[in-house]
N, C-alpha and C positions, 0 to 999 in steps of 0.2 A: 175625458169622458166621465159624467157624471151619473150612476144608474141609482134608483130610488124605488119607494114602494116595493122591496123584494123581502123574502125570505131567504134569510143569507145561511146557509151551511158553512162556516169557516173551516167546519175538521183542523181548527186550532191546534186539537193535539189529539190523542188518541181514545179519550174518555169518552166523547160524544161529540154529537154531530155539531156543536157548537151552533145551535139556533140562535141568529137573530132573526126576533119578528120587524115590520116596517122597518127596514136597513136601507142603507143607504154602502157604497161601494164608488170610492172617488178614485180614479185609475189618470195616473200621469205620463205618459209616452209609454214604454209597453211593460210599466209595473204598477203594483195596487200602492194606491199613495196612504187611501185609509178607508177605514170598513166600521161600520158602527150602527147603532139605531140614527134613524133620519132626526129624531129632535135634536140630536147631540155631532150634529155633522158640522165639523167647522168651519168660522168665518171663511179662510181661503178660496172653501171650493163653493160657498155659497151662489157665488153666481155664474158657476157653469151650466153649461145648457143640459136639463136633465132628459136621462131618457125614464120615463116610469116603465116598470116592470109589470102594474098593475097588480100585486101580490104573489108573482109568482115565485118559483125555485131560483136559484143561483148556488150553484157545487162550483166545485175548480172542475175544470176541463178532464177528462179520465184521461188515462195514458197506460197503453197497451204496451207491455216492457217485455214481451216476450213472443216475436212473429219471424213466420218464416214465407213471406208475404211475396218473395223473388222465387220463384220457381218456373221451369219450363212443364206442360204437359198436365195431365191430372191421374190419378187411382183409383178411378169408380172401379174398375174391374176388381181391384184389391179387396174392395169395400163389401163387395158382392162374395167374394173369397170368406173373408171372414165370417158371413153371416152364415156360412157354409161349415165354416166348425174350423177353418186353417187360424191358427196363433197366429201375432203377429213376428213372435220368433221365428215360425212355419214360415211364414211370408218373404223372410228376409234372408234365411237360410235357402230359401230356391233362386232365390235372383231376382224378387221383389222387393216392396220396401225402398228406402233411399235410396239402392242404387240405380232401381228402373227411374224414378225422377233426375237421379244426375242424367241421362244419357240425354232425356228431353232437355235438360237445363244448357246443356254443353252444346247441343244442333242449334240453340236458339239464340238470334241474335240480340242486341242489347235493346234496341227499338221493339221486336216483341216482350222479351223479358218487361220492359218498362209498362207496356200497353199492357200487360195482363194486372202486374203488380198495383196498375191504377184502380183498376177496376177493384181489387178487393180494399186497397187503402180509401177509396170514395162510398165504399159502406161504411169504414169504419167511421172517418171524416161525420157522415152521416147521423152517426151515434153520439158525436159529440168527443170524438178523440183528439185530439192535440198535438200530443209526444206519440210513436212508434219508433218499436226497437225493430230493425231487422239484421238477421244472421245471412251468414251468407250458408256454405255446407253441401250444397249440392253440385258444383263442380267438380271439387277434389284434384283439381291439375293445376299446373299453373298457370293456365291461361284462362279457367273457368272461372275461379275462387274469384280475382280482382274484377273481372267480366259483373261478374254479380252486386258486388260493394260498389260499383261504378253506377250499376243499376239505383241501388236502394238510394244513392248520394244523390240519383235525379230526381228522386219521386220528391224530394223534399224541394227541390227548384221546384218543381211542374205543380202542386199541391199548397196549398197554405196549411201546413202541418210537418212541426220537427221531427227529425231521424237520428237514431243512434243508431248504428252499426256495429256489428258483431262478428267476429272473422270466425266460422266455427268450419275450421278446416278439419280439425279432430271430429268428424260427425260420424263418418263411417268409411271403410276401407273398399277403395273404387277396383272396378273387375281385375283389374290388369295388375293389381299388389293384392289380390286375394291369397290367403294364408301368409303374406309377410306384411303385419302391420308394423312394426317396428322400422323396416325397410322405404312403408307411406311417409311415418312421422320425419324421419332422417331427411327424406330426397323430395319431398312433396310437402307436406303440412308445414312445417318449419319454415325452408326454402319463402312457400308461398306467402306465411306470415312477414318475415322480412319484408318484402317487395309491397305487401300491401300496404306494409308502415311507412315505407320510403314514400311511398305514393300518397300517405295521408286522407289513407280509403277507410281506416280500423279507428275504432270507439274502446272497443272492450274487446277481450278474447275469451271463446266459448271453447266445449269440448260436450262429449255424449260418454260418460263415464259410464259404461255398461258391459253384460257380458257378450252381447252381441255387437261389442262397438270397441272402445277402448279403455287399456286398466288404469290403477292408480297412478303406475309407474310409469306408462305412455306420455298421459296427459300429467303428469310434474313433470317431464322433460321439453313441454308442451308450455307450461305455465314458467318455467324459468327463464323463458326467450322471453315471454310476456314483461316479465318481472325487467330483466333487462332491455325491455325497449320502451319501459317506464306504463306501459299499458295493464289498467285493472282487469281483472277475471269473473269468469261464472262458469256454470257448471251445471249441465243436464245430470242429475244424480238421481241415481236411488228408484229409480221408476217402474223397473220392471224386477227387482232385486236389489241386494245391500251388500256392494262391494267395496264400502270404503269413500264411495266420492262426494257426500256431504262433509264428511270430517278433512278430506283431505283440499276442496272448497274454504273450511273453516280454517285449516292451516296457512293457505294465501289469501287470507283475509279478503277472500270474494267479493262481490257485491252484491252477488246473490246466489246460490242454489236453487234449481227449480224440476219440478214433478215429484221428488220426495216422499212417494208413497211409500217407501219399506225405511224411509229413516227411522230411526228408533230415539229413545229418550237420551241417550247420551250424545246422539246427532244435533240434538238441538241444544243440549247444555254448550258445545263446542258452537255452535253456529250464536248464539248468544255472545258468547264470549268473545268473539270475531266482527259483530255487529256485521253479518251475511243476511240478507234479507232470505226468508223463506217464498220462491214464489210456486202458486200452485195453478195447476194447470187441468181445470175440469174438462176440457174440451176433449182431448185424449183420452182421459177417464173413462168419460162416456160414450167415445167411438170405439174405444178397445173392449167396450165390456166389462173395465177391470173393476174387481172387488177389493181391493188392499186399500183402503183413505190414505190419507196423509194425516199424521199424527198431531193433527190441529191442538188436541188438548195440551200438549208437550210443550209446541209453540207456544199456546197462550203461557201456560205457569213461568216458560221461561222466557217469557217479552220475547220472542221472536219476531219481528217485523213480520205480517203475511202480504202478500200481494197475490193478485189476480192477474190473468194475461188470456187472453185467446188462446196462441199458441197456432194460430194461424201455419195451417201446413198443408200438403195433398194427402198425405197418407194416416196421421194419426190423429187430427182434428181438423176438418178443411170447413172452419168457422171462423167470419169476420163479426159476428157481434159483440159487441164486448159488454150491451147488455144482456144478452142469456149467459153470459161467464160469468157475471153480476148473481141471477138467477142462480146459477150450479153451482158457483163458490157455498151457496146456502142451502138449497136444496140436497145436493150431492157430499159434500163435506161438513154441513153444520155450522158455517160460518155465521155471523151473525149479520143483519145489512149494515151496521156501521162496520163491522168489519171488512164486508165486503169492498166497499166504496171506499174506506181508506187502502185495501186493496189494489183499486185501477188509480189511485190519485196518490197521495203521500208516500205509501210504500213503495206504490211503481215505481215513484219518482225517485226515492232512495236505491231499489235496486237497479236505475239506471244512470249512477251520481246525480243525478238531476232534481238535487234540493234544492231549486231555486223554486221551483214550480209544487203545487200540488195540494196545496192549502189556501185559503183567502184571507190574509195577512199581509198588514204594510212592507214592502220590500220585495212581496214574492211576484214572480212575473204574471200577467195577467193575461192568463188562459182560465177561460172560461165559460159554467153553458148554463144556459138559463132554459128551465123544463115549465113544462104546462100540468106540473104536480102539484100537490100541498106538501108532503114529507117523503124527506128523502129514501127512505126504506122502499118508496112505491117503487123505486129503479130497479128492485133488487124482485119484487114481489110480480111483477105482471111477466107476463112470458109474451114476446113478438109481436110488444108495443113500444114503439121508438114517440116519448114525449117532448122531443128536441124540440125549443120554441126558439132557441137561436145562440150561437157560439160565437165565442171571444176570444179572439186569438191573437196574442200581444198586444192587447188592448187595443184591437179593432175588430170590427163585427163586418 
């Protein structure tokens, strides 16, 4: 495939948006072969059949590295709760929260789970998404946990859009091991992680390092099976409080940390140091109400990779756009649009190992989306306008 006449966004590296004007973009089976202004396009590809662009945009495809996109059931009632004045601590402390979604997740069988899961991955698809991460978490048994990764592993057959998987069995402790979490990790979380490895269901391993979820010391007992079944880590930290799970993320050399509202500056010197992507999660933010940012400045002084995610969930972001996360990474946090958009593409892609993708550069694989913009910043700027003029996904359209 040969595309020409475009406005090429390479996000080459992390300075700027790497504009080429009239570029040209020579793609050989499903990787970019070369990328350049069009007078400087080489003999080789000279006589492929081109597609023109007509001047428009061309970004790398987004990639949403942080969704919780398998669930049975929904929490408008929650949502109405809260508007009402209940925390979401409140919420989880009476028996709402994760665990009223596990119960729906667990009744439902794998053919609904998938039929729902469509529906919000064909929004995102929509927006121009590519790569999606999903966790699993809302089981919590071991019949439910692998029931869910089985799910997220079909959506990727069923969809023209890659899946990473996330075992996040450490999410929250299910009714029937209520006040013995250590008792879940032992005979459930662990257990279940084995078995999903066996089965070749797990990408990465999550956990919800919180005071209403679990401590340092759970999830390292959690991340050492990890470690030993040769699988990399991530970690819900820091979000509602700072107990220690960004740093201890930085210590198993993560691939990411994500929500991070109460990190602090020494959080990210350690996450620096680790090469842990920072990912941030407005969606949440803005459904909880919450006031604490994420200590973006820290990030930047300390190169912290930032990324952007939906965060796609029922209960504390139930958003598939991943342009208003585009939007609220800047609006809400102060990101900036290049940072945004290296957000959902390059950084995604790092906090999902997935640096193959994510940049428009020879060798990187060719996911791609071509918008009815002039500059990329517009992605970031308009609210509940989707410019998707057409998408590229392993070098086919």
């Amino acid at each position: 495939m040969l595309l020409t006449n475009a406005r090429i966004a390479t996000l080459a590296d992390d300075d700027s948006f790497g504009l080429i004007e009239d570029g040209a973009i020579a793609i050989k089976d499903t990787h970019i072969a070369w990328v350049g202004p069009r007078a400087e396009l080489p003999a080789p590809y000279q006589d492929l059949e081109a597609s023109d662009l007509d001047g428009r945009l061309v970004t790398p495809a987004l990639i949403d590295c942080h969704t919780h996109v398998v669930f049975g059931g929904n929490r408008a009632a929650e949502f109405e709760l809260r508007l009402n004045g209940a925390s979401y601590e409140e919420v989880a402390k009476a028996g709402g929260g994760i665990v009223s979604t596990v119960a729906a997740t667990r009744a439902a069988s794998e053919g609904a789970l998938l039929s729902e899961a469509l529906a919000r991955v064909d929004a995102m698809i929509a927006e121009g998404v590519a790569l999606i991460e999903v966790k699993s978490g809302y089981g919590l048994d071991l019949s439910s946990e692998p029931k869910m990764l089985r799910v997220a592993r079909a959506v990727a057959g069923a969809r023209p859009v890659d899946v990473r998987t996330s075992y996040l069995g450490a999410h929250a402790t299910p009714p029937e091991y209520q006040g013995s979490p250590d008792a879940y990790i032992d005979e459930v979380c662990i257990p279940a992680l084995r078995a999903v490895h066996a089965e070749g269901l797990v990408d990465a391993v999550d956990g919800f390092c919180e005071g209403i979820a679990f401590d340092t010391a759970q999830m390292a007992r959690v991340f050492d099976v990890a470690a030993e079944l040769g699988l990399p880590v991530k970690l819900h930290a820091e979000q509602l409080s700072n107990i220690g799970g960004a740093r201890l993320a930085a210590q198993y050399r993560a691939l990411s940390a994500d929500h991070l509202e109460y990190a602090s500056e020494s959080d990210a010197e350690a996450m620096a140091a680790s090469g842990t992507v920072a990912v941030l999660l407005p969606g949440a933010f803005y459904t909880l109400h919450e006031t604490q940012v994420p200590p973006v400045r820290a990030f930047r002084r300390h190169r912290v990779p930032m990324a952007l995610a939906t965060d796609c969930n029922p209960g504390s972001s139930p958003m598939t756009s991943p342009l208003l996360a585009l939007n609220m990474g800047c609006t809400l946090f102060r990101m900036t649009p290049l940072e945004a958009l290296l957000g959902m593409t390059a950084h995604a892609a790092k906090a999902l190992g997935a640096e193959d993708r994510g940049r428009i550069v020879p060798g990187k694989r060719a996911d791609l989306c071509v918008w009815d913009i002039a500059h990329p910043a517009e992605l970031a700027y308009r609210i509940g306008f989707n410019p998707l003029h057409a998408r590229i996904f392993a070098g086919r359209q």
